[in-house]
C-alpha positions in Angstrom: 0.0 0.0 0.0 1.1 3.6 -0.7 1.2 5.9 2.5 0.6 9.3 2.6 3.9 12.2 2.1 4.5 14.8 3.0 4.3 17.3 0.0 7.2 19.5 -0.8 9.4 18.0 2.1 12.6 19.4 3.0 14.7 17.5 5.7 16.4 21.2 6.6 12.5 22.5 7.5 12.7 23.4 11.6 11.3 21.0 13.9 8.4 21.9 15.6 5.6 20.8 18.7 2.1 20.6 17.7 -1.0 21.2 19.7 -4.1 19.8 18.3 -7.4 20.9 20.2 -10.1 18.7 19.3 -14.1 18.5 19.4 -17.2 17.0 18.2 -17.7 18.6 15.3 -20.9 20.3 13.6 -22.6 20.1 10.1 -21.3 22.4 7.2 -25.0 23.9 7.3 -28.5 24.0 8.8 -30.4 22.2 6.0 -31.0 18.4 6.0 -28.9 17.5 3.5 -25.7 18.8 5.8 -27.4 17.3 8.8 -28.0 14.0 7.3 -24.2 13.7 6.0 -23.0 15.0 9.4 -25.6 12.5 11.4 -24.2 9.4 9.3 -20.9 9.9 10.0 -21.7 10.5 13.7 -23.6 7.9 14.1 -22.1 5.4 12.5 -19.5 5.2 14.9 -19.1 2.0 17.0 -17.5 4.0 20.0 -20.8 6.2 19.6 -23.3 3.4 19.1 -22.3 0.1 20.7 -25.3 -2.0 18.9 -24.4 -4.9 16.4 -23.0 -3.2 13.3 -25.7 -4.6 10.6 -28.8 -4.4 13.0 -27.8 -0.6 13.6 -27.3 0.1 9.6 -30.5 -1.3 9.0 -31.7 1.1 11.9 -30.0 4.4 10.7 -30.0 3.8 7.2 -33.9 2.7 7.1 -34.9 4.9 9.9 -33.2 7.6 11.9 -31.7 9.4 8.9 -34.8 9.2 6.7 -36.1 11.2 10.0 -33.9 13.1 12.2 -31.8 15.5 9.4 -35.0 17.4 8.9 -36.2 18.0 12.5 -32.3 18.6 13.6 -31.8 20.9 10.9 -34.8 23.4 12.9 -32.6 23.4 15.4 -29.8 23.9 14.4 -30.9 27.2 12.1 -32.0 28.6 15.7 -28.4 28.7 16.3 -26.5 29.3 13.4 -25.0 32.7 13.0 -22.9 34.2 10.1 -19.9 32.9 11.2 -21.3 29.5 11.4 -22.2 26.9 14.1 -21.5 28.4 17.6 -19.2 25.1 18.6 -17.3 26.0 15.2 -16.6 29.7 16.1 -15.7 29.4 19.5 -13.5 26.9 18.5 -11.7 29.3 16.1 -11.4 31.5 18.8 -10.2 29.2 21.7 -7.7 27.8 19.3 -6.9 31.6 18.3 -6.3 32.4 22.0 -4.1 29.2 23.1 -1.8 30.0 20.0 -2.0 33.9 21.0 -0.7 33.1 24.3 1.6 30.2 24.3 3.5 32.7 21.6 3.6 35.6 24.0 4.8 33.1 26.8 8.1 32.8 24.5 6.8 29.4 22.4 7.4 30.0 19.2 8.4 26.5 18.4 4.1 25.4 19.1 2.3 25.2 16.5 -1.7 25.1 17.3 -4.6 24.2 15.5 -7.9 22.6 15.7 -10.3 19.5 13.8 -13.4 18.0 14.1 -14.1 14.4 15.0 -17.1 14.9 12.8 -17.5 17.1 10.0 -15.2 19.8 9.0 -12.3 20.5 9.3 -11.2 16.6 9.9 -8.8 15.0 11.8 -7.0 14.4 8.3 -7.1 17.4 6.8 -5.3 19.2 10.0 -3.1 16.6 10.7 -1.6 16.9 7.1 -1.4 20.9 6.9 0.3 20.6 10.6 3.1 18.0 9.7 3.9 20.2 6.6 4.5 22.6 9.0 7.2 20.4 10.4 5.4 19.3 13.4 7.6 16.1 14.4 6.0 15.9 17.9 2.0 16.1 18.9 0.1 17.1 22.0 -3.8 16.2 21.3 -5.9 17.6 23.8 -9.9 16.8 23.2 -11.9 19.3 24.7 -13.7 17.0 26.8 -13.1 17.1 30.4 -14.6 14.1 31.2 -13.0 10.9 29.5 -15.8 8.7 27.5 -15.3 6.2 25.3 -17.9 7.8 23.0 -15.9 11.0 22.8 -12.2 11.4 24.0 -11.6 7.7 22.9 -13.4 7.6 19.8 -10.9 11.2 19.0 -8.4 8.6 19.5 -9.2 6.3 16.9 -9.5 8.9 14.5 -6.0 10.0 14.6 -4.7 6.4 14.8 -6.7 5.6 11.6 -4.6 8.8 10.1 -1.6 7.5 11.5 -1.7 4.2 10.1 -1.9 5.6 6.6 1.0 7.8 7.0 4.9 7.5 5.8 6.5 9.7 8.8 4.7 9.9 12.3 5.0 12.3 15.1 6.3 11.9 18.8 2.6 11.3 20.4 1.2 12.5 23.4 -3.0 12.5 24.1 -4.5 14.0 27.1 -7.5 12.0 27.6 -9.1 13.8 30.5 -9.1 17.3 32.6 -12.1 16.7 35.0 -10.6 17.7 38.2 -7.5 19.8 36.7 -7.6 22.9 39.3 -6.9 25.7 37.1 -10.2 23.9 34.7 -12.2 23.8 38.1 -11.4 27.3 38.6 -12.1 28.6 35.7 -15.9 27.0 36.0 -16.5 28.7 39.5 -15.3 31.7 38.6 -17.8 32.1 35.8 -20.6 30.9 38.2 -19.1 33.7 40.6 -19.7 36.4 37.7 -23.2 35.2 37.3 -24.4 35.5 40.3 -22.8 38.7 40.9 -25.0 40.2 38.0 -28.5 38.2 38.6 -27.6 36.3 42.3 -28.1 33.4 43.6 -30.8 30.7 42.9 -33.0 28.0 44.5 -30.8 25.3 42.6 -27.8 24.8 40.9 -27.9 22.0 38.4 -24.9 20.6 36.9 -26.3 19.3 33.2 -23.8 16.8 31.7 -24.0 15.4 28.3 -25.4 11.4 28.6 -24.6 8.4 27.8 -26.2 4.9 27.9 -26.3 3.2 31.8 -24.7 0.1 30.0 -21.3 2.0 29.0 -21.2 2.4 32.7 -21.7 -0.6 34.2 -19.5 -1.2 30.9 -16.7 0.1 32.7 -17.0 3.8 30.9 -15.6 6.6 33.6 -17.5 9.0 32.2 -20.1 9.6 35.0 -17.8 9.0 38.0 -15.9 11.9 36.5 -18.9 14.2 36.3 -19.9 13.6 39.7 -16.3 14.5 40.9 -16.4 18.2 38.6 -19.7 18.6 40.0 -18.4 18.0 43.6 -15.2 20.2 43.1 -17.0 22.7 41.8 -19.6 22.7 44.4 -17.3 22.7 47.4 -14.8 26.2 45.9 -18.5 27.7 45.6 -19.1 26.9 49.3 -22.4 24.8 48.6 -24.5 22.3 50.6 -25.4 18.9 48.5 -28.9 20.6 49.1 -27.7 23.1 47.2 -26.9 21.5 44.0 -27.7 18.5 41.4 -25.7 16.5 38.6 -27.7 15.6 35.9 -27.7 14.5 32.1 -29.2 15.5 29.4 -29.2 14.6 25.6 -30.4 11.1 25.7 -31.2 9.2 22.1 -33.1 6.0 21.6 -35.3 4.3 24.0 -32.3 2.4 26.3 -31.9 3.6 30.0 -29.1 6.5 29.9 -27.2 8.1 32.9 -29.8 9.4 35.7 -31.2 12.1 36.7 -32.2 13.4 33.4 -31.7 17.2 33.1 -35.5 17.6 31.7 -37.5 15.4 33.8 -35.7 16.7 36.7 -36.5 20.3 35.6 -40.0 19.2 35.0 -40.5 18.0 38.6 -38.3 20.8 40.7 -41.4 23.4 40.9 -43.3 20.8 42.8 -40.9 20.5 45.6 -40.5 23.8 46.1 -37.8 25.2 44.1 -39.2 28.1 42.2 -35.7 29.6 40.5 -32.6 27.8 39.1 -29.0 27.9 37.5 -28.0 25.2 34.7 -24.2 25.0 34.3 -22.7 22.5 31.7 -19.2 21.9 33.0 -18.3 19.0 30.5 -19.0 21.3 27.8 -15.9 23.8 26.8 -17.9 26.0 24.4 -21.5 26.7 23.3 -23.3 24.7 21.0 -26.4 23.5 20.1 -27.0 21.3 23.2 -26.5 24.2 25.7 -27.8 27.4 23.4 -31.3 25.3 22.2 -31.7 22.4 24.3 -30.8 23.9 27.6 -31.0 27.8 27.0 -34.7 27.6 25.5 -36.8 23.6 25.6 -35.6 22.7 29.4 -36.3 26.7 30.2 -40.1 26.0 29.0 -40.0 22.6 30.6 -39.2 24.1 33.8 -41.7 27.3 33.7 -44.8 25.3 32.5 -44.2 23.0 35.4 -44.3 26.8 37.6 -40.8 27.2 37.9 -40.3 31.1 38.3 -36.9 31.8 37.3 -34.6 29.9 35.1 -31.2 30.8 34.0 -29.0 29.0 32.0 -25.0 30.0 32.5 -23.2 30.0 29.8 -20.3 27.5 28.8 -16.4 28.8 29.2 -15.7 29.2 25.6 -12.8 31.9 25.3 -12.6 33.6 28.2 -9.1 34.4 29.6 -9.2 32.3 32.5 -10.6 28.9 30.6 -7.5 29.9 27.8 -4.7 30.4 30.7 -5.8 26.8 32.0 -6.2 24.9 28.9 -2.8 26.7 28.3 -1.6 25.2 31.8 -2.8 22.3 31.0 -0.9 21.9 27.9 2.5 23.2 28.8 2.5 20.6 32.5 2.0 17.9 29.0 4.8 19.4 26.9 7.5 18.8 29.7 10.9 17.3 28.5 9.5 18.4 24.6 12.2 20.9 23.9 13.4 21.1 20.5 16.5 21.9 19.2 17.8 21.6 16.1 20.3 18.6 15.2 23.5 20.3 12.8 24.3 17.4 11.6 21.2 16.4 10.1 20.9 19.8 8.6 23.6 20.0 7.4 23.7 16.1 6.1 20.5 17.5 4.3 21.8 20.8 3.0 24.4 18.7 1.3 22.0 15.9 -0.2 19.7 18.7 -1.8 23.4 20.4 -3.5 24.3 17.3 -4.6 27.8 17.0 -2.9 26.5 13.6 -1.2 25.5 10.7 -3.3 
């Protein structure tokens, strides 16, 4: 088999460290035929979907995609601006600020960029554009601070699919999870701190995680220990009773039994045991998207006041502000420890004399 090369490769390019942030990903555009591409790739991922490969085709291919494109498309035009998807733009700018900072912190070596695990711009196409920079060794961090199978491991896969296919590979390193990283935990109170300075306190804090099946759980998955733990740290710098505050999970698919409480049902019953006003945080979210702006800025809002809920606030993700960049910039540089670069003379100038010809 032919592997991929690096076009226009020069063995006297400077080496340099990469920093690959990674996320989700989002559809191209709000129509269906975006969301139906975007939706098949999604979920026809095993780490995604753990259900026998030809049952599930027959279900996606025969069912959910003849269905859900349309309806998800709504949703996602409620979000959509004109610089694209919210998780898209914040992502330019968080990966913007990291590479604005590590610079002005004297890195100049660090090369940062961004992909998609879905959707544009793919784990491929980035990985490519970053060795031709001369990348020769690779931090991945997935913006996922809690580790699940469905999303930090299935990032994983992605770039070892790449990897397989290509001639010259990078020194690797993958940060698979940031759940209780202090300067992360800090970053989450202090934007609850700013919120209640502005509109104060509520009746309830809820933490709203994204869900996943019980059965990846009891599977072994991390995932919603992890949660609990953010939710605790959190709680505890914000000085908070466990009366005071409530994990839950949101964004279930499918008819199986996911991760409990559920975010909606829980907002549904709340008014009835007193608690007329309350807070929704999403801590294992890094930046907006359609799952916090739609599904938990405006349908668990209405869920909550038609049930006579009062007050309902939803508090938005850290995206790029300064203190989520400094830690995710922490974060990266505690990883990149012993990666110093320097450049090796000798293979420079063994190169320099290949490409005049004085070495055969």
């Amino acid at each position: 088999m032919g592997f991929i090369n690096t076009k226009d490769f020069s063995h006297t390019q400077a080496d340099k460290i990469g920093v690959l942030l990674t996320n989700l990903g989002t559809p191209d555009e709000p129509t269906p035929t975006a969301l139906k591409r975007y939706l098949k790739q999604f979920l026809s991922d095993p780490r995604v979907v753990e259900v026998p490969r030809l049952l599930w085709w027959c279900i996606l291919n025969g069912v959910i995609l003849n269905i859900r494109p349309r309806r998800s498309a709504k949703a996602y035009a409620t979000v959509f601006t004109d610089e694209g998807s919210p998780l898209l733009f914040h992502t330019v700018s968080q990966t913007k600020a990291v590479q604005a900072a590590l610079t002005q912190a004297g890195h100049d070596n660090i090369v940062v960029d961004f992909a998609m695990r879905y959707g544009n711009p793919s784990f491929a196409s980035v990985i490519e554009r970053m060795m031709a920079q001369g990348v020769r060794k690779l931090l991945v961090l997935p913006l996922y601070p809690q580790y699940s199978a469905a999303t930090t491991a299935s990032s994983f896969d992605e770039l070892a699919k790449d990897f397989t296919q290509r001639r010259w590979l990078p020194d690797l390193r993958f940060i698979s999870h940031y759940h209780d990283y202090p300067a992360y935990i800090d970053a989450c109170v202090n934007r609850i701190r700013e919120h209640w300075q502005t509109h104060g306190m509520a009746d309830k804090l809820l933490f709203s995680y994204h869900g996943i099946p019980k059965r990846y759980l009891l599977n072994g998955d991390p995932y919603h220990c992890e949660c609990y733990k953010t939710s605790r740290l959190i709680a505890e710098k914000l000085g908070l009773s466990k009366a005071q505050y409530l994990t839950t999970f949101q964004s279930r698919f499918g008819r199986e039994e996911w991760l409990k409480p559920y975010t909606d049902e829980t907002l549904k019953a709340l008014p009835a045991q007193g608690v007329a006003s309350v807070q929704v945080f999403c801590p294992g979210f890094s930046a907006d998207c359609l799952e916090t702006i739609e599904e938990i800025g405006e349908e668990n809002k209405e869920y909550f006041e038609h049930a006579g809920g009062k007050r309902y606030e939803y508090i938005s993700a850290l995206n790029d502000r300064a203190d989520h960049i400094a830690a995710l910039c922490q974060l990266i540089t505690d990883n990149l420890q012993g990666w110093q670069l320097t450049a090796d003379p000798n293979r420079l100038a063994r190169a320099q004399a290949l490409n005049s010809q004085e070495v055969k």
